[in-house]
NUBA-243347 format. One line per 2 residues: number of its first residue (from 1); their letters; for each residue x, y, z of C-alpha. Coordinates in Angstrom, 2 decimals. Each point is the difference from the previous one (the first is absolute). Layout:
BEGIN
NUM = a = X/Y/Z | ...
//
This chain:
BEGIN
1 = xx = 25.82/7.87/-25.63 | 3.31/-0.75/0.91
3 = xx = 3.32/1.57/1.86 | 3.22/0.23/-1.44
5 = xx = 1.21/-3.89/0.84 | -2.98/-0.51/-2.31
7 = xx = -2.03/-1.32/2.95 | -3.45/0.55/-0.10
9 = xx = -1.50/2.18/2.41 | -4.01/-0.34/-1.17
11 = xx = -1.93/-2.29/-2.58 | -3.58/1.47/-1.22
13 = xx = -2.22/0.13/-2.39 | -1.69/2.76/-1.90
15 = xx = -2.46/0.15/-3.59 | 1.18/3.82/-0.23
17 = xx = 3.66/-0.34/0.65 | 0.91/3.32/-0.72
19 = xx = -2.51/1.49/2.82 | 0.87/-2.42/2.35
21 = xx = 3.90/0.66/-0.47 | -0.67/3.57/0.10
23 = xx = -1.82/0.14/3.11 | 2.85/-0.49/2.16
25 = xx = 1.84/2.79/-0.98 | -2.78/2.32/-0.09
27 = xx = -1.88/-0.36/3.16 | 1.38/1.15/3.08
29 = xx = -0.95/-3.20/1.96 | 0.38/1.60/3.38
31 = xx = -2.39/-2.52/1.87 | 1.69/-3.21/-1.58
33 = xx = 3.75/0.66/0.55 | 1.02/-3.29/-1.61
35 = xx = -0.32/1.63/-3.47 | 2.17/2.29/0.53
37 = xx = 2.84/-2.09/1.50 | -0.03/-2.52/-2.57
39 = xx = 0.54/2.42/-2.31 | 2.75/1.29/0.77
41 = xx = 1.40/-3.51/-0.72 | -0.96/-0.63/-3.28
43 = xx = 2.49/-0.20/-2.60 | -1.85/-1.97/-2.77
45 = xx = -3.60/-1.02/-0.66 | -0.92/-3.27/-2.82
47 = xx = -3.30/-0.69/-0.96 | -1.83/-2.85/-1.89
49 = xx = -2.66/0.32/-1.97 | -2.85/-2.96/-0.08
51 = xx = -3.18/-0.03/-2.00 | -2.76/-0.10/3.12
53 = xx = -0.28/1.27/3.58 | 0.15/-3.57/0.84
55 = xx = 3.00/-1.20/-1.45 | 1.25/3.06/1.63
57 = xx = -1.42/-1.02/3.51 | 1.69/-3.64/-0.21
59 = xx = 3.38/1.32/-1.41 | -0.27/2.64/2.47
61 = xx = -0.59/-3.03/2.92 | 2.77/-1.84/-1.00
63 = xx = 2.59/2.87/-0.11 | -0.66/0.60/2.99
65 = xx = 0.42/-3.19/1.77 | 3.21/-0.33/-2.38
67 = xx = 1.92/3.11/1.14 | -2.16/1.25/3.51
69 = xx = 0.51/3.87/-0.59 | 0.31/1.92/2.77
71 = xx = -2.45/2.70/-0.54 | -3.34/-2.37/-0.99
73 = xx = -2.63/-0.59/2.87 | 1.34/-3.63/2.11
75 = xx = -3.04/-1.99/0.92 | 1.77/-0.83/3.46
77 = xx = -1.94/-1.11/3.14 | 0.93/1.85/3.28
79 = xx = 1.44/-3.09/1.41 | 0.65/-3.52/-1.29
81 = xx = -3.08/-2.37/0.51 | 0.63/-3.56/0.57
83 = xx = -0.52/-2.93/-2.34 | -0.65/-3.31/-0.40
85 = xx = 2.39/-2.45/-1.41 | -0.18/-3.12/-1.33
87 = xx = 3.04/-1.73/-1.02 | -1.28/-2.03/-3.05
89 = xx = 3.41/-0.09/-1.09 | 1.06/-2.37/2.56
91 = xx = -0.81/-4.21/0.41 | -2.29/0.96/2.84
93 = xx = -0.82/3.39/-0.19 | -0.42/2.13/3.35
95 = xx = -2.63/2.98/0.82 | 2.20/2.55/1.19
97 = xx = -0.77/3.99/0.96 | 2.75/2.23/-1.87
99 = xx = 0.39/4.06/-0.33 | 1.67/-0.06/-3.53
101 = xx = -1.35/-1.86/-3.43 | 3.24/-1.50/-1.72
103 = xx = 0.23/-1.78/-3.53 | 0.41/-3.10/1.44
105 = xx = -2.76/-1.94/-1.61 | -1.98/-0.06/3.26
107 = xx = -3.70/1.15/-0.28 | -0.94/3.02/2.18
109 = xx = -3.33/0.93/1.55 | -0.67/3.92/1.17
111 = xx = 1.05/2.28/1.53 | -1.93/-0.20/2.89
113 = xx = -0.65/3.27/1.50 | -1.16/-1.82/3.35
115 = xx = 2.57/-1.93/1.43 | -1.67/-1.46/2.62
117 = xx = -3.00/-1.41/-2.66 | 2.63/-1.60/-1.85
119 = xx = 1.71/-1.76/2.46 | -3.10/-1.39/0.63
121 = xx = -0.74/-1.00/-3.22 | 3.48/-1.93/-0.80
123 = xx = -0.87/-1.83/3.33 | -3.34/-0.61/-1.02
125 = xx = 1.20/-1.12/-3.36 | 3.20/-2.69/1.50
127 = xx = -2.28/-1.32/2.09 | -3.08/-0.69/-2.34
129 = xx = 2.60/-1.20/-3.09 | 2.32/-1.24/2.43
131 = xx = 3.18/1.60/-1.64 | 3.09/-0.41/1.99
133 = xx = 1.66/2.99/1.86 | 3.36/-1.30/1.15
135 = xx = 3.41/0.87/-2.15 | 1.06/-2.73/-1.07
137 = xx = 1.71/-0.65/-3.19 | -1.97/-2.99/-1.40
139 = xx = 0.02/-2.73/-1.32 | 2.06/-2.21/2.68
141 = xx = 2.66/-2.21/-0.75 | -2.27/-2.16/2.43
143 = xx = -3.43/0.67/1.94 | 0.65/0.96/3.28
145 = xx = -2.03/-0.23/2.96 | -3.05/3.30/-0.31
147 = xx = -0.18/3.29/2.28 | -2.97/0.32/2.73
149 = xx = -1.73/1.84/-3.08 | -0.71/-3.56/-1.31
151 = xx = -1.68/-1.48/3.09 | -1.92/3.44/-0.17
153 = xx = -1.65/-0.47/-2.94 | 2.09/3.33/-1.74
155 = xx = 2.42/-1.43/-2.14 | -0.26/-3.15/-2.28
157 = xx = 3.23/-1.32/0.88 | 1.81/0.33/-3.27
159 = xx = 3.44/-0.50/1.75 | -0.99/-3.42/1.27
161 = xx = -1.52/-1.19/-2.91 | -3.68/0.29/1.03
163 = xx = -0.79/1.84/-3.79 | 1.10/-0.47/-2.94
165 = xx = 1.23/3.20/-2.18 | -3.08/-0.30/-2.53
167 = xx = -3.00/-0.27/2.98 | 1.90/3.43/1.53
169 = xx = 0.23/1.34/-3.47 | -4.21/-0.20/0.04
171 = xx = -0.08/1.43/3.45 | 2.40/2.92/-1.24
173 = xx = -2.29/0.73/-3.28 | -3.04/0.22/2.54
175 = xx = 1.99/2.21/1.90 | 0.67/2.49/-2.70
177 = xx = -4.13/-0.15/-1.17 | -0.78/0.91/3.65
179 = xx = 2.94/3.23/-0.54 | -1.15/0.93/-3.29
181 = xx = -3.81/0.64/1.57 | -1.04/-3.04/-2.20
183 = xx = -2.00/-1.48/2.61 | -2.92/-1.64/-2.55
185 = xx = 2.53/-1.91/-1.99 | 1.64/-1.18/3.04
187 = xx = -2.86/-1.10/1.77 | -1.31/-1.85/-2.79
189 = xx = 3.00/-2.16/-0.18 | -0.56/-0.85/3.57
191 = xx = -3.45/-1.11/-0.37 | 1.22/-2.34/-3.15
193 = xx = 2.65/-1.12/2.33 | -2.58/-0.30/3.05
195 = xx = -2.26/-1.99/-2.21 | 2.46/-2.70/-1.93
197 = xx = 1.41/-0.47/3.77 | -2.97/-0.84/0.69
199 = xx = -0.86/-2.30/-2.43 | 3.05/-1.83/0.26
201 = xx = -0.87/-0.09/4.11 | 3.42/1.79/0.84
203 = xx = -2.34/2.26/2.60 | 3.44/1.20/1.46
205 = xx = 0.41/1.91/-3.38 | -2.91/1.08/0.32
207 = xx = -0.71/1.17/3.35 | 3.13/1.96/-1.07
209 = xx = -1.12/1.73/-3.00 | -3.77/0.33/1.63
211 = xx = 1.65/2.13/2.69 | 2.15/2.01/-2.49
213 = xx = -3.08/1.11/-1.69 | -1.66/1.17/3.29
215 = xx = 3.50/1.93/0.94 | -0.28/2.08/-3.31
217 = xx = -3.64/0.39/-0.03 | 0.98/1.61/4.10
219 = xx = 2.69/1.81/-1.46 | -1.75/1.54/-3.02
221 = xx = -3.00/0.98/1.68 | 1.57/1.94/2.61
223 = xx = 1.63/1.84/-2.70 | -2.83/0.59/-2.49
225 = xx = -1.50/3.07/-1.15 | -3.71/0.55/-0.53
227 = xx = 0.07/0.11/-3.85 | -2.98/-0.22/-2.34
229 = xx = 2.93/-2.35/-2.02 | 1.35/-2.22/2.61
231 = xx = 2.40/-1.62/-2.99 | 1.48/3.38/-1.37
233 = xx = 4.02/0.00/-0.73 | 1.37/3.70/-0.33
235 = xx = 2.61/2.52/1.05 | -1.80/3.24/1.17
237 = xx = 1.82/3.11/-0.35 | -1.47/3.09/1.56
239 = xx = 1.68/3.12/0.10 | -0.62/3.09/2.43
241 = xx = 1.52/3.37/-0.28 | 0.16/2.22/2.81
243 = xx = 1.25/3.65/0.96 | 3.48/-1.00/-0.09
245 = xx = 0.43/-3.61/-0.92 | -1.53/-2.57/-2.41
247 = xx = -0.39/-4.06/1.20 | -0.43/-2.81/-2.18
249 = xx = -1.45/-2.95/1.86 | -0.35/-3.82/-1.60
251 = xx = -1.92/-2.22/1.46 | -0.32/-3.73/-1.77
253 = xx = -3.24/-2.01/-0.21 | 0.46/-3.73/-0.37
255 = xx = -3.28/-2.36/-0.29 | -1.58/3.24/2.42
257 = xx = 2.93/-0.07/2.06 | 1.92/2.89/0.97
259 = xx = 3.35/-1.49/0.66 | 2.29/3.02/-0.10
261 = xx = 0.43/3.56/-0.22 | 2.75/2.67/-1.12
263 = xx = 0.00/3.75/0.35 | 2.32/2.42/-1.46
265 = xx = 0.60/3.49/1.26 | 0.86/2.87/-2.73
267 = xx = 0.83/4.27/0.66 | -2.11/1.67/-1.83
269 = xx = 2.97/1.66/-1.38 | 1.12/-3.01/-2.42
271 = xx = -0.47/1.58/-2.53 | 0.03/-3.06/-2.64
273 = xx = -3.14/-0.91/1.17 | -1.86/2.62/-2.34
275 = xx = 2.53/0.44/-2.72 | 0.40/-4.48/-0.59
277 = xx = -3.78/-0.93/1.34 | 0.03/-2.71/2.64
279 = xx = -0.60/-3.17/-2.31 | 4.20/-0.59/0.90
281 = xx = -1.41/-0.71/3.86 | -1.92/-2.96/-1.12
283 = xx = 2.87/-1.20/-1.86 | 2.79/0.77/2.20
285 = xx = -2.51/-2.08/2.10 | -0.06/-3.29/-1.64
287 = xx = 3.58/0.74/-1.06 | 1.37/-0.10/3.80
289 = xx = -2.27/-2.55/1.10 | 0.86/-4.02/0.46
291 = xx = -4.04/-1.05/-0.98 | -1.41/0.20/-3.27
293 = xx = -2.91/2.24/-0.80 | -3.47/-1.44/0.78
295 = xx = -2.46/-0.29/-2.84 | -1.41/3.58/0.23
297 = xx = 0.95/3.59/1.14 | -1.95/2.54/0.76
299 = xx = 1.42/3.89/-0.08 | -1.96/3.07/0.77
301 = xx = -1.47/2.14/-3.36 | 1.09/3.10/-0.14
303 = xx = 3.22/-0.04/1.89 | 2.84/-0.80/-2.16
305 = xx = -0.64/-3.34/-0.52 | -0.27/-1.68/-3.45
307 = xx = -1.82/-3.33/-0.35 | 0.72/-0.51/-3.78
309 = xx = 3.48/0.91/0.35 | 0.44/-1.89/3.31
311 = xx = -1.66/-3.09/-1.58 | 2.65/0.21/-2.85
313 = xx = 2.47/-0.26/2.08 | -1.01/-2.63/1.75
315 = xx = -0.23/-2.21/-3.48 | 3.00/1.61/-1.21
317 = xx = 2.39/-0.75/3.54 | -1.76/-2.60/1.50
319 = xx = -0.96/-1.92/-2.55 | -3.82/-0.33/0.83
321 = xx = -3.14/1.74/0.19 | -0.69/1.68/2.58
323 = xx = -3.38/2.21/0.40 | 0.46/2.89/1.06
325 = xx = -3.80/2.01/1.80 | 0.00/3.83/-0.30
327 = xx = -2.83/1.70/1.86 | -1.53/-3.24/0.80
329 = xx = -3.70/-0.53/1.19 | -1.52/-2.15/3.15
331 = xx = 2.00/-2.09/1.86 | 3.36/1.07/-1.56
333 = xx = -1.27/3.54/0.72 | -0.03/-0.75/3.09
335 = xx = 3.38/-1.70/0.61 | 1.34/3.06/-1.53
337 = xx = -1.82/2.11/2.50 | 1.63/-1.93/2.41
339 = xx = 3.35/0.43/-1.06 | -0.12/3.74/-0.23
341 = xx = -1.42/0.22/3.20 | 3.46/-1.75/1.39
343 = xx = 1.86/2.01/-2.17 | -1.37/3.23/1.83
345 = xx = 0.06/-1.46/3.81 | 3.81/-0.91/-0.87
347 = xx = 0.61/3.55/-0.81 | -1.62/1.07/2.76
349 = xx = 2.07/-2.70/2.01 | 3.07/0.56/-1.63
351 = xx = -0.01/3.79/-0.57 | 1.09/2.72/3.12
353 = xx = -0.81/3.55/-0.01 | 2.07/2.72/1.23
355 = xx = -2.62/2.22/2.57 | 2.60/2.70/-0.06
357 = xx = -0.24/0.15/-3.91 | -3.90/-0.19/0.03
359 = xx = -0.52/2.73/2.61 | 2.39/2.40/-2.06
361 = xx = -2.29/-1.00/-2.90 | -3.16/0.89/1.64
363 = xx = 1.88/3.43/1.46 | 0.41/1.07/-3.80
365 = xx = -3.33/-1.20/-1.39 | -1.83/1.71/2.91
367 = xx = 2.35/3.18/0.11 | 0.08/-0.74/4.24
369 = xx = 2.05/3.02/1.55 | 1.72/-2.76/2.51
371 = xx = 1.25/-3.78/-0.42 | -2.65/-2.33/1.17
373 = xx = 2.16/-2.27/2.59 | -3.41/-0.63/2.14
375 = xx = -2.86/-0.08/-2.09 | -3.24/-0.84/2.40
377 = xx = -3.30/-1.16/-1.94 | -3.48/0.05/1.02
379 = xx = -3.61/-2.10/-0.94 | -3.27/0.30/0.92
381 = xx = -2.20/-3.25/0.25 | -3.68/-0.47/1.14
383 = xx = -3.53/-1.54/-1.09 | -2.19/2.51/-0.57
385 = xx = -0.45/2.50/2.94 | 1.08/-2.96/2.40
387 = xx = 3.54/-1.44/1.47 | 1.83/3.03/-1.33
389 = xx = 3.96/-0.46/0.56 | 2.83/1.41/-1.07
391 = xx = 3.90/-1.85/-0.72 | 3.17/1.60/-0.27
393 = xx = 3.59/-1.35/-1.30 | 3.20/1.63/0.16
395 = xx = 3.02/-0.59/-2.88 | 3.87/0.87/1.14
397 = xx = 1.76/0.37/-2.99 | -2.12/-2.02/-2.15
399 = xx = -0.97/-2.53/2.54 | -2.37/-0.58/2.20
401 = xx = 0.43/0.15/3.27 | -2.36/-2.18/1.93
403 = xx = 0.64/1.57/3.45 | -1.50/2.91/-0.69
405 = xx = -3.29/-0.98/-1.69 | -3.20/1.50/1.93
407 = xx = -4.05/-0.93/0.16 | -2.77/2.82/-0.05
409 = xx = -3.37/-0.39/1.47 | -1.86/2.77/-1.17
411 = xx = -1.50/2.48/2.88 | -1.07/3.45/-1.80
413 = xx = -1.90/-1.07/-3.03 | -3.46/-1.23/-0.04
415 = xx = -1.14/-1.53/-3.15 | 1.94/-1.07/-3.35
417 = xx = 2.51/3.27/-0.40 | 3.19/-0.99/-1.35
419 = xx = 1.17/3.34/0.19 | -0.20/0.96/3.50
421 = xx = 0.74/-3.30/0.80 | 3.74/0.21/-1.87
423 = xx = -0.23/3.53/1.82 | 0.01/-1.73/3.21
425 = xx = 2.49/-2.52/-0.46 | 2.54/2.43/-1.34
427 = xx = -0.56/2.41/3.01 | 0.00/-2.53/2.87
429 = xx = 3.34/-1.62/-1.44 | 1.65/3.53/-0.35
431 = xx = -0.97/1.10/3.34 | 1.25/-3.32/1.59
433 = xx = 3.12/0.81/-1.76 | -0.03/3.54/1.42
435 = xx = -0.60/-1.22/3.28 | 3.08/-2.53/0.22
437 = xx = 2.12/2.50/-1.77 | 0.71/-2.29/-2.83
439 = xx = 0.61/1.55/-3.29 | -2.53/-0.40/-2.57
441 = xx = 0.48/-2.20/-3.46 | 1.29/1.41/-3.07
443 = xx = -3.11/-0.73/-2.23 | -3.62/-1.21/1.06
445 = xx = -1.34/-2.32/-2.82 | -4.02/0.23/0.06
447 = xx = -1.73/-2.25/-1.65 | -2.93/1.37/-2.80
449 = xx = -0.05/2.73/-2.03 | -0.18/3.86/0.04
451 = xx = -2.42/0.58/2.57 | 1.85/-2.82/2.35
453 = xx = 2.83/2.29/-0.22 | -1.69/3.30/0.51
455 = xx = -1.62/-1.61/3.13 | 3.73/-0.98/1.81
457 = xx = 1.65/3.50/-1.57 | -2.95/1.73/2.09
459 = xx = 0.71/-2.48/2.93 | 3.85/1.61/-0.59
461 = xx = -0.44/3.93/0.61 | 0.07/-0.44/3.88
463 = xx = 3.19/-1.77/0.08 | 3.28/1.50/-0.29
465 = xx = 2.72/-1.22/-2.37 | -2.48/-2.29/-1.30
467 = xx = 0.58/-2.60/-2.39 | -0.14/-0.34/-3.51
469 = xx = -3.37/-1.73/-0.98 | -0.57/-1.96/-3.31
471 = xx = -2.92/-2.05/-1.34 | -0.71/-3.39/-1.99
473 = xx = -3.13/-0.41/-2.08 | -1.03/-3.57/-0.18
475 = xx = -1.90/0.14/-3.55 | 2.56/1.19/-2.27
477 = xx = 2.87/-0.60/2.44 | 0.25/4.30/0.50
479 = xx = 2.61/1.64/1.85 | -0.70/3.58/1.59
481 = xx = 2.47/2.26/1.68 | -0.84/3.77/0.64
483 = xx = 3.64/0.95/-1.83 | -1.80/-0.91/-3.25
485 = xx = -3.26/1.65/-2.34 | -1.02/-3.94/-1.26
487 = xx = -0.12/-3.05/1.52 | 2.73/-1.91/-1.30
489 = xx = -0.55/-3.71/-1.67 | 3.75/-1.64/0.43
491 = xx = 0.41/-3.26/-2.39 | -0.76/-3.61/1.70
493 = xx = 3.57/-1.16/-0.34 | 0.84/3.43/1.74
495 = xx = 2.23/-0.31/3.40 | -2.11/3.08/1.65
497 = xx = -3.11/-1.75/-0.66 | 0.94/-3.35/0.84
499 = xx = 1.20/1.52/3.15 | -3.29/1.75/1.22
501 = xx = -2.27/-3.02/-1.17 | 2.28/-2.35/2.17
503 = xx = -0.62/2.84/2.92 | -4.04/0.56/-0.93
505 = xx = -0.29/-3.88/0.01 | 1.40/-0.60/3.18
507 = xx = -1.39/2.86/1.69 | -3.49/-1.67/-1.51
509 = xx = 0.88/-3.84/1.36 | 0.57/1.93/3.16
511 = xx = -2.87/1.82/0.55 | -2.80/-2.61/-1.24
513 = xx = 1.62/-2.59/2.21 | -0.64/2.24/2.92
515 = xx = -3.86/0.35/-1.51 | -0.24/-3.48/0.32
517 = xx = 1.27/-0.18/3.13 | -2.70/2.28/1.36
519 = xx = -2.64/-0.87/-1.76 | 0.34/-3.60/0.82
521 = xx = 0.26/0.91/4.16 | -3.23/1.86/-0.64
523 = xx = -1.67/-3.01/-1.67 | 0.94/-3.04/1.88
525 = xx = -1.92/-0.06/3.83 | -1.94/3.35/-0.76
527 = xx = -2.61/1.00/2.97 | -2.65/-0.08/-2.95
529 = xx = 0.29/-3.64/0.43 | -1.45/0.49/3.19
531 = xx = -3.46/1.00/-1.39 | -2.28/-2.78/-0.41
533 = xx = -0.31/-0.67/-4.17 | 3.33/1.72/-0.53
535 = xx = 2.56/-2.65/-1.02 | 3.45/0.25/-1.07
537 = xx = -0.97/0.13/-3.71 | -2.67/3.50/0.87
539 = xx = 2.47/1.32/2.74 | 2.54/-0.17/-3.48
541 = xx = -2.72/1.73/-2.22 | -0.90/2.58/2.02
543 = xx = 3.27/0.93/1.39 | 1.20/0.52/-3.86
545 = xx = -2.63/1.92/-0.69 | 0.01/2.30/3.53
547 = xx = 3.50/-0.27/0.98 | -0.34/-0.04/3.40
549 = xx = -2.99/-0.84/2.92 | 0.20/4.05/0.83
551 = xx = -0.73/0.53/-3.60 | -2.74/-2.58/-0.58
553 = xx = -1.90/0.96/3.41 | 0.01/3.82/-1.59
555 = xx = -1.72/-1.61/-3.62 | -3.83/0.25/-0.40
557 = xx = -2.17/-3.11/-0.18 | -0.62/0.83/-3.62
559 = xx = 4.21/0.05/-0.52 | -0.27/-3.36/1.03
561 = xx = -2.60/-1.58/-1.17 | 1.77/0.85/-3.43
563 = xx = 2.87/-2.83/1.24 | -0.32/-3.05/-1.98
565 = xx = -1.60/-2.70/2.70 | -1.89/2.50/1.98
567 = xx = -3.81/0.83/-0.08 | -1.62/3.12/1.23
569 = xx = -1.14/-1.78/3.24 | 3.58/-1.60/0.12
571 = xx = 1.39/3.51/0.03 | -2.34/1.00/2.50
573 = xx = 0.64/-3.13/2.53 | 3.93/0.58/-0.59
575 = xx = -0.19/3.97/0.47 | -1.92/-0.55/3.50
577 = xx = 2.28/-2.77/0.76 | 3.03/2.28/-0.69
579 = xx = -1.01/2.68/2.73 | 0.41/-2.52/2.87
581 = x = 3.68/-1.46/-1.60
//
């Protein structure tokens, strides 16, 4: 597609090219407005035919990298990562860190997404191949006397003479293994060198090369991952689509290394990701990036990637094979697991919400008669009949607002009643409200189902002006509002819902920790521990089982004799022994 200076504004492809063509003056396109503004600058549209989907793919690759059309999905990091360059295109090359890759004939290693790890890792790698890190243009019209870096052990001495240009060379090529993740080759070379050093009695050499071989074997076990197939080589690419946007993250695997990591961040709204399939990420991939492809890929099945049409490309660009794993099994399973996992946490990392936006969502889906600015939520957590507490959190505009969190100890409610217990809660809060003549929220959130929300609505008709109350069933993720006939099941990628998990899980965090709390002062140094034969590990038991002393001095003998640990004469001794405590 192209504007009237013949420029082209998208390249695709398409096996119906009349339906594809078609669609984008048909549909209306309202969520993905770059349709609609590209078209209006088309003057002209060319198409090729080709006999396969993959010679389509490949042409379809290359045009792209050719011309760069503005309209077709950029695989563009938010930032630019740091790399590693080594200047093989000087005498003496350097190791230096750079933010661009130029055609310059140097080799580059990355990007690395953690600055601070590679840093490390080019100091890690001067010192152990001892490359030199001065500036100097090289070779000398006439050795000159070495740096401090010399006497340190950290630089060769090139300058002065101190190696010749072929001896660097080797340390260079090392250098490059150890980059490239190939850390069996390399170390295999140093044991050959380690041993004919030896044998020739040059133990200087070999000291040398016995102590490069303990460096890696440091480095790479720090830096291993627990695979069933310590030697695997692959690019994992895991993709994760979320409510609103859609990550790609590649990790690479060298000799069960993971040595780097890249994550791309899409809208949900580029819209070339279902008309072209995603097989163009992988390639715009490998296209874009300094290293070669490793000896196998592995894609996720059923997600718009192609392995046979991937793995022609490969042969067909590239020039070799590589193998390319769709829907793998075991340990690639795994990695790809892995992968998609990042992709989702970087979303989550990545991705803000608008609270404003989600609370106007959750006013229309619920049909509330006022906008929920202060939304308060409330939980209910015990064990059994015993330690019951309450927890409630309070969201401003979508947030929460620590400050005016609150803890319940239960007072009214005798036994396991989590109605009359969310009765209580609700009316003590409201009537300490009252009291400080501060205005009530806009929305209580309970959390459970219908009969949850019956119990605060009934907790409601004494108050005036009360607020709006709403419910969240846990099973199939229900919401409840009296303004509706049916519980209402919102989507998962849904802002409303998202919104009143976030508030039902916090409001849950909340009140179990305060649960904990209690029931762990009741446990440790109970008076139970007092009685001769009651230990910590009984006081624990029975406590769990009674709740409280007051509760277990009301139980029969026969109540708890029925405690694992405790006999019917056991029950007796402890029940006489509990009227004197």
């Amino acid at each position: 597609m192209k504007d009237a200076n013949s420029t082209p504004l998208y390249i695709g492809k398409a096996v119906n090219l009349r339906a594809r063509v078609k669609s984008y003056f048909t549909d209306p396109h309202a969520d993905r407005p770059q349709i609609p503004l590209m078209l209006r600058r088309i003057h002209d549209l060319e198409w090729i035919v080709t006999t396969s989907e993959t010679e389509a793919l490949i042409l379809e690759a290359n045009l792209i990298r050719k011309h760069q059309p503005r309209f077709n999905i950029e695989l563009k990091d938010d930032k630019h990562y740091p790399y590693l360059k080594v200047t093989v295109n000087e005498p003496f090359p350097r190791l230096l860190v750079v933010r661009r890759v130029e055609k310059d004939g140097a080799r580059y290693f990355g990007p690395y997404t953690d600055s601070t790890t590679m840093r490390m890792v080019a100091r890690f790698a001067q010192r152990l191949f001892r490359i030199r890190d001065c500036s100097k243009k090289l070779p000398l019209p006439r050795p000159e006397r070495p740096c401090i870096n010399f006497s340190m052990h950290r630089c060769p001495g090139v300058c002065a003479g101190k190696m010749a240009e072929e001896e660097y060379r080797r340390n260079v090529s090392m250098l490059i293994k150890f980059l490239q993740g190939n850390r069996r080759d390399l170390l295999a070379m140093l044991e050959k060198n380690m041993q004919e050093a030896s044998a020739h009695l040059d133990f200087e050499t070999a000291a040398l090369c016995r102590d490069q071989i303990r460096l890696i074997n440091d480095a790479s076990r720090l830096q291993r991952v627990d695979l069933r197939l310590p030697e695997i080589d692959c690019d994992v690419f895991g993709l994760h689509e979320g409510d609103r946007h859609l990550c790609l993250a590649v990790l690479a695997f060298r000799e069960g290394l993971l040595i780097g990591s890249r994550h791309f961040l899409f809208s949900r709204e580029s819209w070339d990701f279902e008309a072209g399939g995603r097989d163009h990420l992988v390639l715009q991939y490998y296209m874009t990036s300094p290293q070669e492809p490793p000896q196998e890929i592995v894609v996720p099945e059923g997600k718009g990637f192609s392995a046979e049409a991937l793995g022609s490309w490969f042969a067909a660009e590239q020039g070799r094979e590589v193998r390319v794993s769709a829907g793998p099994k075991g340990t690639r399973q795994q990695l790809l697991d892995i992968a998609e996992k990042n992709a989702r946490l970087y979303i989550l990392h990545k991705t803000t919400h608008d609270p404003l936006a989600d609370l106007q969502e959750l006013q229309k889906a619920l049909r509330l008669p006022v906008f929920p600015r202060s939304i308060e939520a409330f939980d209910i957590s015990n064990l059994g009949p015993a330690f019951a507490v309450a927890g409630m959190v309070h969201f401003e505009d979508g947030v929460p607002k620590k400050s005016e969190y609150r803890r319940y100890k239960i007072k009214t409610v005798a036994g396991q009643n989590d109605f009359a217990m969310m009765m209580e809660v609700v009316t003590r809060r409201l009537r300490r409200l009252t009291d400080e003549s501060k205005p009530f929220p806009d929305v209580l959130l309970i959390d459970g189902g219908k009969g949850q929300l019956h119990a605060a609505m009934d907790a409601l008709r004494s108050f005036e002006n009360a607020p709006f109350v709403i419910s969240l069933a846990k099973q199939e993720e229900e919401l409840f509002s009296p303004a509706l006939e049916n519980s209402v099941r919102l989507p998962p990628a849904h802002p409303a819902r998202k919104l009143v998990e976030r508030i039902r899980d916090e409001v849950h965090r909340w009140a179990v920790g305060y649960h904990r709390a209690v029931r762990g002062k009741q446990f440790k140094g109970s008076r139970l521990e007092t009685i001769d034969g009651i230990g910590p590990k009984k006081a624990v038991i029975l406590l769990r089982q009674f709740g409280s002393i007051e509760r277990l001095r009301e139980a029969s003998v026969e109540e708890i004799a029925k405690v694992k640990g405790f006999s019917r004469k056991a029950a007796e001794d402890l029940k006489a022994k509990l009227a004197g405590l």
